[in-house]
N, C-alpha and C positions, 0 to 999 in steps of 0.2 A: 286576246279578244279582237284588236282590229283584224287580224289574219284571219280570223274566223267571220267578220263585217264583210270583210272587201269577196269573201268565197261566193257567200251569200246571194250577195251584188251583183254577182258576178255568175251566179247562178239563175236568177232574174231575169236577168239582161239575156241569158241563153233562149230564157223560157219565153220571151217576150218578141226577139228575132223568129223563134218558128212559125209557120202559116201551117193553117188546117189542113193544108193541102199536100203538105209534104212526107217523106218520111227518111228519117234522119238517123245516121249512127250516132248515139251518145258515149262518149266513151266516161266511165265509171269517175273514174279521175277529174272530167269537170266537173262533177256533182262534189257540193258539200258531205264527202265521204263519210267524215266521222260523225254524222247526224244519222246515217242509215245502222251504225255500228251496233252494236246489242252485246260485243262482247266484252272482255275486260281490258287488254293491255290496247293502246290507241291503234288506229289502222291509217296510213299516209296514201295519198297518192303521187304515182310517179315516183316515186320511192319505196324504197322496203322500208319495215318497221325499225330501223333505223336509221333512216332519212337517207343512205346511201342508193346508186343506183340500181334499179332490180335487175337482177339477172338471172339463170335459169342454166344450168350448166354449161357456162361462159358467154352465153346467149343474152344481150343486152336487150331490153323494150322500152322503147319512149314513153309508152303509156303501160296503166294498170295499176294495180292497187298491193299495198304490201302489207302484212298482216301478222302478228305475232299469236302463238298457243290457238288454243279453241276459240273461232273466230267467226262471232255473226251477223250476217251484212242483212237485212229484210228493207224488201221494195215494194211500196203499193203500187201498181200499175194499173190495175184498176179494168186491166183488157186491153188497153192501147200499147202493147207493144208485140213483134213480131219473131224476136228473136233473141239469145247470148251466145254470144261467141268469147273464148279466152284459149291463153294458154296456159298452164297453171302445174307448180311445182314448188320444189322448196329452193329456197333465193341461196345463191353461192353464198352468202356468211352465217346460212344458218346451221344449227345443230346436223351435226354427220351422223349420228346414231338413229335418228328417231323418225318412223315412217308417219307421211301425212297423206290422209284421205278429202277428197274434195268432195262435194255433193251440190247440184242443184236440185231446188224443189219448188215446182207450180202447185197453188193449189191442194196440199197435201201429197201429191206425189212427185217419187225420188224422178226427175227426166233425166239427170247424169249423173251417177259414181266414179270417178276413177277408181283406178288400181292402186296400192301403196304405192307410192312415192319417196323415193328417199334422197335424199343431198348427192349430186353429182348425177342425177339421172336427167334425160331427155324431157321438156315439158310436154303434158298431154294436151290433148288440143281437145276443145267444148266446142262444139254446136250442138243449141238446142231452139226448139220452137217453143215460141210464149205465146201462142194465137191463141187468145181467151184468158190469159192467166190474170189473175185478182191480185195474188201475192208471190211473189218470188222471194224464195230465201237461197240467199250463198252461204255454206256452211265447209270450215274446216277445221276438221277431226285430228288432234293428235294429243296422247297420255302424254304429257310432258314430264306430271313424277316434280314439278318444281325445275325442271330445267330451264336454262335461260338460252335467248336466243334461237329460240324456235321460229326460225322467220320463213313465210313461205310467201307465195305470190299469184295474185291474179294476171298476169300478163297481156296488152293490149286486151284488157276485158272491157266490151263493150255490148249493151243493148240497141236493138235498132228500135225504133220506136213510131208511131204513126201521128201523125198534126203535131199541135202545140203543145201536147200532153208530155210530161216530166216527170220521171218516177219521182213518189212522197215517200214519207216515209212512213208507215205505220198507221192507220188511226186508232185513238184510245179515247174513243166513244162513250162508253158505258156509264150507267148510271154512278154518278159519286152518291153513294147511297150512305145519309148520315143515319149511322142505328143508337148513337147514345143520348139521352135525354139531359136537357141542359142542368146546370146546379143548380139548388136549391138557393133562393133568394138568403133563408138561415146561412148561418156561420156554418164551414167545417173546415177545419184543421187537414193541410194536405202536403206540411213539409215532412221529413223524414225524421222516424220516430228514436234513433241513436244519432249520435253527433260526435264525433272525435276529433281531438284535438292535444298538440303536445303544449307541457308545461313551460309555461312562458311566455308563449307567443301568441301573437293577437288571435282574439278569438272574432271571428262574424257566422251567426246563423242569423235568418229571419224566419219568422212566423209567415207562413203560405197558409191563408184563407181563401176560400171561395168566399160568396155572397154581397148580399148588397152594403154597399158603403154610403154612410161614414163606420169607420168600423174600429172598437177599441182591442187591444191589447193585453194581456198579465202573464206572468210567470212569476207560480209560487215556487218557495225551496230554489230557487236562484243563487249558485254558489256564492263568495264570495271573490271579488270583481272584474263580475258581470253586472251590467247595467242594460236595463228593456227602453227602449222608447215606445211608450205605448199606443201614441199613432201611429207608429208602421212597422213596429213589432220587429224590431230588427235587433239583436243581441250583442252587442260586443263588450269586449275588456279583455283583460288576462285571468287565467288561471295559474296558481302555481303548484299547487298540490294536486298529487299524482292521485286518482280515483274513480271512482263511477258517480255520479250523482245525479238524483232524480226529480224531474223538475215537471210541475203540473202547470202544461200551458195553455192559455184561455182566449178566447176570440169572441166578443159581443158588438149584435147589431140591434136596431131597432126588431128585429124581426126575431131575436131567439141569441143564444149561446152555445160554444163548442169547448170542448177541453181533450187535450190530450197529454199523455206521459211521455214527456222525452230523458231519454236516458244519455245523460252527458261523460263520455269516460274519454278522463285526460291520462293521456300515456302515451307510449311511443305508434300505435296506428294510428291513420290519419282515412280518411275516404270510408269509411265504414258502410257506406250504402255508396252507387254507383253515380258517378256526376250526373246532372240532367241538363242544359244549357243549349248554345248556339254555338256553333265555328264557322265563322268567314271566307274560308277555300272555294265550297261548294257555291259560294253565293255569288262574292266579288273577285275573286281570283286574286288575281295582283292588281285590280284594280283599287282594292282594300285603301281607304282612309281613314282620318278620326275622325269626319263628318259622317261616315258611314258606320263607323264603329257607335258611337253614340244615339246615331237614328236606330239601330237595332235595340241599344238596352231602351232606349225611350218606347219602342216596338215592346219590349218584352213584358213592360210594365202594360201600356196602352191597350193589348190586346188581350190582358190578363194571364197570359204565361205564369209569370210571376207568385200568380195567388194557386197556382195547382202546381206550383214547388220547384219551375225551372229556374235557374240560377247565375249558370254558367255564361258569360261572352268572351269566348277567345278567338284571337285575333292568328290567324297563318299567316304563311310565310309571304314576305314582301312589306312589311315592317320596318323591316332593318337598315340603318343607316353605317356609318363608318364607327371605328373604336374610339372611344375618349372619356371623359367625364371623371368624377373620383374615385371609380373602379378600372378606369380602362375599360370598358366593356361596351358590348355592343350599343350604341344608342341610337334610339327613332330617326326615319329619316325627314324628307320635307314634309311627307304627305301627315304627319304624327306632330304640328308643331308645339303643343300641349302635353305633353303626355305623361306625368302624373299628376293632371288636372282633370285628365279623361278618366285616369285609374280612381281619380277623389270622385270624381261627379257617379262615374258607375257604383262604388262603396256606398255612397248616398242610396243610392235605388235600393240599398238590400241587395245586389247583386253581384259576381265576383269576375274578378278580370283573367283569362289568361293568353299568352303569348305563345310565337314557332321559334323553336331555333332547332339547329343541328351541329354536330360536334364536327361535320367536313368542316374545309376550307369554303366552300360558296354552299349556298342552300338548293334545292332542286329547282329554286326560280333565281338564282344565281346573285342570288345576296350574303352578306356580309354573316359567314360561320362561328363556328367556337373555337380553332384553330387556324392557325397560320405556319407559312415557312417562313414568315418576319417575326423575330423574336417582339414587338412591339403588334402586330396583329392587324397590319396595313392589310387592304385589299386592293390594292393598284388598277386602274383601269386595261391592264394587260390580262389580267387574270378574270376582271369582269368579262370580256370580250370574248375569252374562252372559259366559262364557265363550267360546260360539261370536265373538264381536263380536271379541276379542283375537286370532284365530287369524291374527296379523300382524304382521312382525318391526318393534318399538318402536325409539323412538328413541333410547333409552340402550342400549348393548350391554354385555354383559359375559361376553365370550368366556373371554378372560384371566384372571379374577377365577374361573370356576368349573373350567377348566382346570389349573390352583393346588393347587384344592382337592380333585378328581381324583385328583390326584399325588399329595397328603399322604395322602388316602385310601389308595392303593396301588390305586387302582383300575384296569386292565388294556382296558375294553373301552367303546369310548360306542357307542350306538344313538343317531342324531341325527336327530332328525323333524321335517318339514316340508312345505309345497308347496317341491318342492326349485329353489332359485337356486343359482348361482357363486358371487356377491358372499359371503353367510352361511358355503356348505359351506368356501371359501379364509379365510375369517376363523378357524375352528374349527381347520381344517387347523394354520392356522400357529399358536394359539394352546398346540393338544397336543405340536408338536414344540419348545416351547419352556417345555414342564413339566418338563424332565427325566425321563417317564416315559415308558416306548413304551406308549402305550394305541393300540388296534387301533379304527379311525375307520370305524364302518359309517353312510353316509345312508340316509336313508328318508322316503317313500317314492315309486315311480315315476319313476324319474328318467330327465330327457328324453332320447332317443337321442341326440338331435341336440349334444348337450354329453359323450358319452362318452369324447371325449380328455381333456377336463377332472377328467372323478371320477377316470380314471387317476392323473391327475396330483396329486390333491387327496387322494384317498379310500382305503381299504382295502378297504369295498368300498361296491355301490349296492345297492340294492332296484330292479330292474328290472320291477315291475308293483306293480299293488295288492294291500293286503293278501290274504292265501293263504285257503280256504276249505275245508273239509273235503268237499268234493265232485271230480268228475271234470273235469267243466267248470272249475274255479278251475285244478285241477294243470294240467290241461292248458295254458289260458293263460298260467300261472305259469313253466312250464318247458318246455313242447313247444313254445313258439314263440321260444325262444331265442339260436336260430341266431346270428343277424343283431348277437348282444350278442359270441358267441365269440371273436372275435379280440381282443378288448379285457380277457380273464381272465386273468391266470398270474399270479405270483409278487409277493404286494406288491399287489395289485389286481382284487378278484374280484367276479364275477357273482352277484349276489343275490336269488333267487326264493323269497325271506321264509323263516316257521318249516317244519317239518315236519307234517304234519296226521298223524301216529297218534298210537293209542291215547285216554284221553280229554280232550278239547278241550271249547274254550268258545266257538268262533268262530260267532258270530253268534245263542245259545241255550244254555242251562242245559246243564253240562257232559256230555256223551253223547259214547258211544263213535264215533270216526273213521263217518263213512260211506264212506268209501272200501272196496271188497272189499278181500279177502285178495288179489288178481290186484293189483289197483291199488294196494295198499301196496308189494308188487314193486318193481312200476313205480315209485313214487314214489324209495325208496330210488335204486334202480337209475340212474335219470335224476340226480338230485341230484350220486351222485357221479361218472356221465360229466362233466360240465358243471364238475367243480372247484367246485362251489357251496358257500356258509357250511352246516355241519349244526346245525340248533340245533333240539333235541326242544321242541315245543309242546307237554307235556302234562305232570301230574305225575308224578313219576319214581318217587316212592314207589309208584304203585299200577298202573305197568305189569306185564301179563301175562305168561307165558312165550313167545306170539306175537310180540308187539311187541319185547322184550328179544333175543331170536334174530333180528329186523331188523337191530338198531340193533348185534350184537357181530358180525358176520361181518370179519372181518380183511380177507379180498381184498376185500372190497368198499369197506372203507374205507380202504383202501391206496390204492384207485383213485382214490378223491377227494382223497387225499392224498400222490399221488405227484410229486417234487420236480423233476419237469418243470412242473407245474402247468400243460397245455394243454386247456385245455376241448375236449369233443370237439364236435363237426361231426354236421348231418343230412347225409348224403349221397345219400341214395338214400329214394323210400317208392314199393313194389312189392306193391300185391293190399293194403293198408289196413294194411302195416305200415312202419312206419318203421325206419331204419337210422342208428346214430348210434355214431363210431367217436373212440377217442383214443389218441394215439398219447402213451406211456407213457418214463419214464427210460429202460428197460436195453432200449429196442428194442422191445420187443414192443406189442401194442395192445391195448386194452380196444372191447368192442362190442356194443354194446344192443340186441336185434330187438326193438320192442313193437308190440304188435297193438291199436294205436289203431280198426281198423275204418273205418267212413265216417264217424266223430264229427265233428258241425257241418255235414256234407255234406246232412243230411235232418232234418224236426223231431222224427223219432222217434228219432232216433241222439242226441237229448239225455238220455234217458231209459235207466233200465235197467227190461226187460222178464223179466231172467229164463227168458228162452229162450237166452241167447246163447250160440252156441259156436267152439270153437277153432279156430284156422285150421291147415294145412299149408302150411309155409312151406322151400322152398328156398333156400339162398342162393349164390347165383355169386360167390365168393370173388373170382375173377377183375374181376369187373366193378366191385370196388373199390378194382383196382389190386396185389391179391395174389395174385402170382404165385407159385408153388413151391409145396412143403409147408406145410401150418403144424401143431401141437401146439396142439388146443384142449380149453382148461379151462373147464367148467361152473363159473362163480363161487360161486355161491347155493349149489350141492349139494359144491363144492371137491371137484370130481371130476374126472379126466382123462377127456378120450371117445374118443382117438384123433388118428392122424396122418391129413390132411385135403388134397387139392389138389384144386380146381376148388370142387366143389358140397357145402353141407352141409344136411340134410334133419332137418325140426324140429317141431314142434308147440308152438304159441304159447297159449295160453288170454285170453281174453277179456279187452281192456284188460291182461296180464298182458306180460312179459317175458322171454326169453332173452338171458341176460347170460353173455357168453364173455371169454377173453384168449387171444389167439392169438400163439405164438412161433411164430418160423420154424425151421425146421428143418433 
């Protein structure tokens, strides 16, 4: 975070030296790089995307930018600049097999393509004219297929520019258009309608109401023990008998009453519907405390999260302190000096705790692992200093030993990081099921298709790509290409396409609001909970918006992600640049996505947002997705009814944006 402060600063200070009068080469590399970025994997200056020095077929450059896979860099300039010049190719340590294509674009159009490019060739040289250009995008092209090390380069890339003017980055203007109408002052019941849990171990659900408070509590047919507190409806005890049991639970206010059927089966799955909560990565980084851990669950209550079913605060990675205690196992470092006080005080909210760790020797912010090459599990300050070097699971394990200590915490949820194997995630697996506690087991991250029976079988759930990025390009990879993960979601075992990117993030540059549009936050929710996906807000909770808050409380919507079928829906269909994506729901009925993706990835201007873009008119042939008859369809977003419907329904989609329906039959 300072290294990102001091860029800033330091960016400032450039912009503040210019006079009107002048005109200046700017080279790429003093600009706050990774702010302009839109792609996935980070982009460095004055270095390749491995922080080593760029080069170009032994060709060394002081300056320019180094970039890894499909890579996009967008500049507002707004007209003030006169020119780009680079040299550009693929960096000597990158991938020798794979051809990359460079592109600039003013404006909507292509001003320079290169030729394929491949490791070991001569860099091409860019000059182009920017006189009048609005938006410049740098884009580079290459199928990578998952290969690593795809590093290519901007070489002394720089823009010339006229007066004080600086390229920005982006604007994302647009209306934040709230379309859902608030709750109802009445009670309704909004936690999840199954609950599992194994025999033995502590049980905690709470009752998630809407409405106005003071607000009472009940649960009839309440096995036996379990005990309700019926001010905050919060459930706990044991179970020991193996069953399903059916429990009618009740929520009264001054203003009316709610009741709902939750169905409680104790046995061996645990996660029956998908987590819904916060993680701390996206928000504070390694800046993460228990002052900040704590202001979020107070957040989660305060801002009424809580009462529309979100649960979850876990805490990533930078936690960790040295090994010791009566497991030997990892324990909190200074910034944690409480910490199963923090784990009591969040159990109090009705709320569940969880925790990062990973089975390397250092974590990817180079704290204290789950192994070691000290048979005791020292992390020596030789090994902190080189951090990257341990990102390798040691030879001493100690699965068991922090598994333990987990448990004694009370802790609910691990986040377990790694380049993901079998061998580590089935060590972990069996180590939590034999804590006495059901802690909910998410790996991370990317984990390989090709072993998707296995995380079923091991995991709660996977992180099925790389980390998420606040752009359109990341979501989209993140989650529109999902499909092919859906049959391997439901109940016990879910599909995981990382945090949520609103409100304000930190992914990849000093905290700044989502770039994602108002259209594309939609979509993001929207898709999330088609797919049954984990919901976990990447951002601080305290200082979301009325925008983002109206996302994140819509009922039907997260009913959808939480419905106790747990079937991740299906693309079925993409017709004229919109895709169709359906799920078929407990009581029958379906949930269904239209988003208007466009021809994104199809052209190198469809990387970019232009600001001209508009809606599309979209029909949809009911029939032709196998629904036949009437159906009753509800606008989710607006929880409007719009009519009885057979054959065709006629729509208008907005840009990157969503139409999100449930259709009963009738």
């Amino acid at each position: 975070m300072k290294i990102h402060q001091t860029l800033t600063i330091a960016y400032f200070f450039l912009l503040s030296t210019l006079s009107a009068q002048e005109t200046r080469p700017i080279w790429l590399d003093e600009l706050p790089i990774k702010s302009f970025s839109e792609g996935i994997p980070a982009v460095l200056g004055k270095t390749n995307a491995a922080g080593d020095p760029l080069r170009i077929a032994g060709v060394t450059y002081p300056h320019g930018v180094g970039v890894n896979s499909t890579s996009i860099l967008a500049f507002f300039l707004d007209g003030h600049a006169e020119s780009f010049s680079a040299l550009v190719g693929v960096d000597d340590l990158g991938n020798k097999d794979l051809p990359h294509k460079f592109y600039v674009i003013g404006d909507r159009k292509i001003l320079f393509e290169s030729r394929e490019i491949k490791w070991g060739e001569a860099a091409q040289k860019i000059e182009v004219n920017l006189s009048g250009i609005k938006r410049l995008g740098l884009l580079v092209k290459v199928n990578d297929q998952g290969m690593t090390r795809t590093y290519s380069n901007w070489g002394n890339a720089q823009i010339l520019m006229q007066g004080e003017y600086l390229p920005q980055t982006m604007p994302n203007t647009a209306e934040r258009y709230i379309l859902t109408p608030p709750a109802p002052q009445t009670p309704r019941i909004n936690s999840p309608k199954v609950f599992g849990a194994r025999p033995g171990n502590p049980f905690l659900y709470t009752i998630a109401a809407s409405g106005t408070r003071p607000m009472t509590f009940s649960a009839k047919k309440l096995p036996e023990g379990l005990t309700l507190d019926t001010q905050t409806g919060i459930i706990t005890g044991t179970i020991t008998q193996r069953g399903t049991y059916l429990v009618t639970l009740g929520a009264k206010n001054k203003m009316g009453s709610a009741q709902q059927t939750l169905s409680i089966k104790i046995g061996d799955t645990i996660a029956l519907t998908p987590p819904i909560g916060w993680n701390g990565w996206n928000s504070w980084a390694r800046n993460i405390d228990q002052g900040k851990v704590i202001a979020s669950a107070d957040a989660m209550v305060k801002m009424g999260l809580n009462q529309h079913g979100w649960t979850y605060i876990n805490i990533d990675d930078a936690w960790q302190g040295q090994r010791g205690g009566p497991f030997n196992a990892i324990q909190p470092n200074e910034k944690f000096p409480d910490f199963k006080g923090m784990v009591n005080y969040i159990h109090s909210l009705g709320l569940k705790v969880g925790i990062y760790s990973t089975p390397m020797i250092t974590s990817y912010a180079g704290y204290v692992g789950g192994s070691s090459n000290f048979e005791k599990g020292e992390l020596p300050d030789s090994i902190v200093q080189n951090k990257r070097a341990y990102r390798y699971v040691g030879k001493y394990r100690f699965e068991s030993n922090d598994a333990l200590q987990m448990a004694a915490w009370g802790i609910d949820y691990l986040k377990y990081d790694w380049r993901i194997e079998v061998e580590s995630a089935e060590r972990m697996s069996e180590a939590i099921q034999k804590s006495g506690r059901d802690i909910f087991y998410s790996i991370s991250n990317s984990a390989p298709f090709a072993n998707a029976k296995d995380w079923v079988r091991l995991c709660n759930s996977w992180r099925t790509g790389p980390d998420i990025r606040d752009s359109w390009h990341s979501l989209f990879v993140s989650a529109f290409t999902l499909d092919k993960w859906s049959p391997y979601g439901g109940p016990g075992h879910w599909n995981d396409p990382d945090m949520m990117i609103l409100g304000n993030v930190t992914t990849g540059s000093p905290m700044h609001p989502t770039r994602l549009t108002p259209d594309e936050q939609y979509s993001h929710v929207s898709l999330f909970s088609l797919l049954s996906a984990p919901l976990l807000i990447g951002c601080p909770i305290e200082q979301l918006d009325a925008f983002t808050l109206n996302l994140l409380t819509n009922d039907e919507v997260i009913a959808i992600d939480q419905d106790p079928l747990g079937k991740p829906a299906r693309l079925i269909a993409t017709e004229n640049g919109v895709q169709i994506w359906i799920k078929s729901l407990a009581d029958g009925s379906y949930a269904l996505g239209l988003f208007n993706v466009g021809d994104f990835g199809q052209t190198p201007q469809s990387y970019f947002r232009w600001d001209d873009e508009q809606p599309v008119n979209f029909t949809l042939d009911l029939t032709k997705l196998g629904l036949t008859g009437k159906y009753q369809l509800r606008d989710v977003w607006r929880q409007k009814d719009l009519g009885v419907f057979s054959g065709k329904f006629q729509t208008t989609i907005r840009h990157h944006g969503v139409v999100m329906l449930k259709l009963f039959s009738k």
